[in-house]
N, C-alpha and C positions, 0 to 999 in steps of 0.2 A: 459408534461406528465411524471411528474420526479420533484423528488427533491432533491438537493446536497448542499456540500459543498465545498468551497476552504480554504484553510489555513493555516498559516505559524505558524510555534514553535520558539516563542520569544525568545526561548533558544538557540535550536540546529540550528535554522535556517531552519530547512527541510520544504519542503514546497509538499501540496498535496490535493488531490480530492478525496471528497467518494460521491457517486452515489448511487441511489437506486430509481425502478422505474418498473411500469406494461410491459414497452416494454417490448422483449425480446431482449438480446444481449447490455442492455443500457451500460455497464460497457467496451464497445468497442467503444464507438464512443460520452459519453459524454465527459469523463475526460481525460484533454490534460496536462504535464506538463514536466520543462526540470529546472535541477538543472542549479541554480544561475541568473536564468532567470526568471519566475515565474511560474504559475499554470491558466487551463482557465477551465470552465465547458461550455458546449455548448448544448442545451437541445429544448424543442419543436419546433417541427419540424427541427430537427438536423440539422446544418450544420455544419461538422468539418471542415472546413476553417476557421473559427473563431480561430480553435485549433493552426493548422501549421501556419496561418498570423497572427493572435495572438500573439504568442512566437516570430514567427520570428520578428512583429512591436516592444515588449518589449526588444528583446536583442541587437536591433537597438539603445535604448535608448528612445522610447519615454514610456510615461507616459501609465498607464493602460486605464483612461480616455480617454487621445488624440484616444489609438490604438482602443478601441472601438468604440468610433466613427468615426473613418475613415471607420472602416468595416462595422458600420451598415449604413452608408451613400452610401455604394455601394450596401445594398441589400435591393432590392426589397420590401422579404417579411418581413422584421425587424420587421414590427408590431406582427408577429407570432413567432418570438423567444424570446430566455429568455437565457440571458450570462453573463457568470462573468468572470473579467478578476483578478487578483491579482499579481504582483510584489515579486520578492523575498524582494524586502526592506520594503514589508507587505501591501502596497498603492494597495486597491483596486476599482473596479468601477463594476458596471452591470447595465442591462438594462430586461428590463421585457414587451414586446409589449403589446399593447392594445385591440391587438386579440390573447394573449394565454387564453388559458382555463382558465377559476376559475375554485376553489381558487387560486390566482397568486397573488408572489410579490417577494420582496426579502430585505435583508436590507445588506450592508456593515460598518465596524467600523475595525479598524486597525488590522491585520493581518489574514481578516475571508471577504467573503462575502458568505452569505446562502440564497438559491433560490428555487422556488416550485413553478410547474405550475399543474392544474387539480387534486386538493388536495380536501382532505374531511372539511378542516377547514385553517382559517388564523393561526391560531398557529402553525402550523409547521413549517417555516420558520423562527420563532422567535427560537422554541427549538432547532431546528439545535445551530446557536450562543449560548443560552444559557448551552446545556449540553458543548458542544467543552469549552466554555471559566469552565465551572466551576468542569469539568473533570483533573483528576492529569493522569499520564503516558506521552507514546511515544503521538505522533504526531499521528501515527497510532490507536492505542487507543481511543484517542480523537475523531478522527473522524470518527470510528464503535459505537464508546457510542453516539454521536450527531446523526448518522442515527439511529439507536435502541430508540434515545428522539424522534426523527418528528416520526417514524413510532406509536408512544403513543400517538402523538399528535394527529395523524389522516393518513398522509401516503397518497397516489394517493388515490384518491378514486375508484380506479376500484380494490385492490389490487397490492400484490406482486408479480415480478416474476425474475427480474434481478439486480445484483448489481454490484457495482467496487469499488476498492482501489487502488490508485495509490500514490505513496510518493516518491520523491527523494530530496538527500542531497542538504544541502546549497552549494554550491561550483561544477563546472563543473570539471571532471578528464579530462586526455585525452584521455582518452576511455567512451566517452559518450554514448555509447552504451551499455556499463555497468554501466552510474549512474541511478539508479535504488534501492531504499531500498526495496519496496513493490509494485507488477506490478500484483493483485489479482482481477478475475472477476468469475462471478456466473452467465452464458446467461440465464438460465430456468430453478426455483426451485420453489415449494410450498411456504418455507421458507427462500429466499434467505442472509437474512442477520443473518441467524442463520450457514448457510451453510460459507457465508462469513468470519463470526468470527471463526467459526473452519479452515478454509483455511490459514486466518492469525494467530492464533498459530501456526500450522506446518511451516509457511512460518519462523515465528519469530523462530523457534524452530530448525530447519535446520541452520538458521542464526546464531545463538549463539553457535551452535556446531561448526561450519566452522571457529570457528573465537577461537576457546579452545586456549591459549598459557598457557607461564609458571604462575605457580602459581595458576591458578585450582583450585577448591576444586573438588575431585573424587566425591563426594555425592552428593555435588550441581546440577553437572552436568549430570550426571546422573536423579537427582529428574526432574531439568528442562526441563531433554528430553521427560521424561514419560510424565510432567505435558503438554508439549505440543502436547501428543498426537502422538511423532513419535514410528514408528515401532520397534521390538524389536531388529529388527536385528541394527536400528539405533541408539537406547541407549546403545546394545552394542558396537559401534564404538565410541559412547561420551565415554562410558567409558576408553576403550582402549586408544584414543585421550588426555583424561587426566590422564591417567596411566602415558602414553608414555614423558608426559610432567611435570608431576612431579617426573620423574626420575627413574619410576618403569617399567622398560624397562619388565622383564619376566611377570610381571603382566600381563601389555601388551598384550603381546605375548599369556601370557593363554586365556583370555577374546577374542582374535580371534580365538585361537585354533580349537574351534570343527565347524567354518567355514570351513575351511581348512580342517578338518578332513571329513565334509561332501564332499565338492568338491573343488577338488584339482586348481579350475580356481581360485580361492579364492587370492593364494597362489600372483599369478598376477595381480589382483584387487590390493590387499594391496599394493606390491610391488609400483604399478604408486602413491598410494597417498601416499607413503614415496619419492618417487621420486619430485612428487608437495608440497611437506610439508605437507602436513592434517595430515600423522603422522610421532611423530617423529624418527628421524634415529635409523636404530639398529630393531626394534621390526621386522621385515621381516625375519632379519636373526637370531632371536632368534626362531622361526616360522619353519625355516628350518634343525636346529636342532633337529636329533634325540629323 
């Protein structure tokens, strides 16, 4: 009832699942994935055990293949689901039962497998793979341009209602709780992956501001905050952010000013994210200056 992707950036490594599907809430319960480990899509008639025993059989060390078959050998209703499992080293495998809904099927080829049950047409499981591979950008990207090809191709055939984006880096932190690039879901919209791709601008868009260091360009960053659609109070903070960090400490300082001048809690706000680094030192106390 759904059709997804799984799949890894030959480059960066990052590996991830985009979803899209008439359920509601699908973007919570199909796409499973854990940096340096691999990515799972788990879809008609959901079981997310696939998801957690899944990752957990892959960081074990076995194979995508092996771990899916050991899991669908324990369920019952296997002939009713449709999974993909993928590997961070890009080795993937799926399985598409003989009682999911048509249109169903799925294909895998090295760092992708794409899947679709209860579709309008057999093309859409091909355009998944073919936009993902023949799209340039992030990872993320990629795999909002491959949902936006199947839904061309033809999409659930009951329609649209729910989507997800999930992405996380090559390589596990030690706060895996926070490896996380992209963790973005849409339960119930008319247009859900129009809804989606504006989510992930702002998401990308918040990201590249949190991360301003030295050297900046002031315009860039600024352009880049507008162009993703974040608030104004928030491209005034990119800007300030790279004021502060290309050295223009009073600039700074002015570009928060009439926060502060509105309400004085402001003064406290900035204060903690000079404290965390978001900005840099000095612009607070330029702020408390007369």
């Amino acid at each position: 009832m759904t059709y997804s992707l799984v799949a890894r950036d030959g480059a960066t490594g990052e590996i991830g699942v985009a979803v899209q599907s008439r359920a509601f809430g699908t973007g919570a319960v199909v796409p499973w994935a854990r940096a340096g480990v691999g990515a799972v899509a788990t879809q008609s008639f959901t079981n997310r055990g696939y998801g957690v025993r899944g990752l957990d059989l892959m960081e074990a060390g076995a194979a995508p293949a092996d771990a899916l078959a050991e899991l669908l050998e324990a369920d019952d209703l296997r002939e009713y689901r449709q999974v993909a499992f993928l590997a961070a080293d890009g080795r993937a495998a799926a399985h598409t039962g003989s009682l999911c809904m048509p249109e169903a099927g799925h294909l895998t080829r090295d760092n992708l497998s794409a899947q679709g049950n209860m579709l309008r047409s057999t093309n859409v499981w091909p355009a998944l793979a073919e936009a993902f591979e023949s799209t340039a950008g992030t990872l993320a990207m990629r795999l909002l341009a491959a949902l936006n090809a199947a839904e061309a191709a033809g999409g659930d055939f009951r329609g649209q209602e729910a989507a997800g984006l999930l992405v996380v880096p090559a390589e596990a932190s030690d706060e895996p709780w926070n490896d996380r690039v992209f963790d973005l879901r849409v339960d119930s919209d008319p247009e859900p992956l129009v809804e989606l791709g504006r989510l992930h601008r702002l998401a990308a868009g918040y990201r590249r501001r949190n991360r301003i260091g030295p050297g900046a360009s002031v315009e860039e960053e600024v352009d880049a905050a507008r162009e993703a659609g974040l608030p104004d109070l928030d491209v005034m903070l990119a800007a300030a952010i790279a004021l502060g960090h290309a050295g223009d400490i009073e600039a700074a300082a002015r570009q928060l000013a009439p926060l502060v001048a509105a309400d004085a809690r402001w003064r406290e706000v900035l204060d903690r994210y000079e404290r965390l680094g978001v900005l840099p030192s000095g612009v607070v106390d330029r702020l408390k200056q007369p």
